[in-house]
C-alpha positions, 0 to 999 in steps of 0.5 A: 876913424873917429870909433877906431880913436875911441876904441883906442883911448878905451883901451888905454884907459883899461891898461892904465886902471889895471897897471895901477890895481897890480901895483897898488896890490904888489905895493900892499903885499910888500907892505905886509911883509915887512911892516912898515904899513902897521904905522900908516895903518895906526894913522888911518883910525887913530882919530875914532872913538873906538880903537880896534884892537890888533896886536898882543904883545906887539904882535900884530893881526896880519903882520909877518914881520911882528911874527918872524921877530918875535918867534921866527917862523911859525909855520911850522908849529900849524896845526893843520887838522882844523878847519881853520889851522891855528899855533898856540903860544903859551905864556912862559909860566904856562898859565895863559895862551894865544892862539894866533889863527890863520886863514887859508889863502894868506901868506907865511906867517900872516895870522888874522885872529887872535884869542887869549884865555886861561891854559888847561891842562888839556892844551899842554904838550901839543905839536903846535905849543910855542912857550914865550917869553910874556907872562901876559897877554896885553892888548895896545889897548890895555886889555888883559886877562884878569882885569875888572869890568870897571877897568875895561870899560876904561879902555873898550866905548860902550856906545859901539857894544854889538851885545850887552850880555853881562858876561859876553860884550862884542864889537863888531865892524863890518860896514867896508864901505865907509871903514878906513879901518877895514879898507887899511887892512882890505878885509871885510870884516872884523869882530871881537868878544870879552867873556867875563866870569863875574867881574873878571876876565877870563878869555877875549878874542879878536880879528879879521873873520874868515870871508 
């Protein structure tokens, strides 16, 4: 009897774990699709020292609804010929570009990096080209195409550099475990890299890595 009870509470409890996981995980995608988690998940990291950057232009890394009400649907503009299908949206006097990256496996319209560089003529005239309305590209954090060394550093925290090349300068955060950042978004990992030509800079990128 006493083995049948507790057969029966185990059973319960296994039920009761995985209704919550279910609900936990619909609770999520439902908050991706509308974006209403992008304020909760500001809240999350907002005391670190260092702010990732996620969004451009307040369109935000793996937030359809930023997407859809900046551009509508952008699926459509995929160029699925890559290994790791991307859109590249054009500023509107074609001078600079954002390539919005999108993983295989995620929902309409949720693209999980983003890099932004001067336009060459070689990307001009593509399938997946998209001309905005921004004439820069600008991070929340203030981070744009053109800006000194100087005027970075006033925004990105040495103290978390992964590298120190006087060109190249790479965050990283891949510790899940002890990230709210990572568990807000339930990705792995996230990195990002500012190339500099001398002083100025010239292309970044940023997001979630491909698992």
């Amino acid at each position: 009897m006493k083995i049948q009870l507790l057969n029966l509470l185990f059973l319960i409890c296994i039920f009761s774990y995985q209704a919550d996981k279910n609900k936990g995980k619909a609770l999520l995608n439902n908050n991706i699709e509308n974006g209403s988690n992008v304020k909760s998940r500001n809240t999350t990291y907002q005391n670190l020292k260092f702010k990732p950057d996620t969004s451009i232009n307040g369109i935000s890394l793996m937030n359809p609804r930023s997407i859809h009400n900046s551009f509508g649907n952008l699926m459509q503009y995929i160029d699925n010929d890559k290994d790791i299908p991307y859109v590249l949206i054009l500023s509107i006097d074609k001078k600079q570009y954002l390539k919005l990256s999108f993983h295989p496996g995620s929902i309409k319209n949720e693209f999980s990096y983003f890099e932004i560089g001067i336009l060459k003529d070689k990307l001009l005239n593509k399938k997946n080209n998209v001309v905005s309305k921004y004439k820069t590209f600008i991070t929340e954090n203030n981070i744009k195409i053109g800006i000194s060394k100087n005027v970075f550093f006033k925004y990105r925290n040495k103290q978390f550099l992964k590298t120190k090349n006087k060109n190249l300068y790479t965050y990283e955060i891949d510790n899940f475990m002890s990230s709210a950042f990572l568990k807000a978004y339930n990705m792995p990992s996230y990195s990002a890299k500012y190339r500099f030509n001398n002083d100025t800079l010239v292309q970044f990128e940023f997001g979630f890595d491909y698992p």
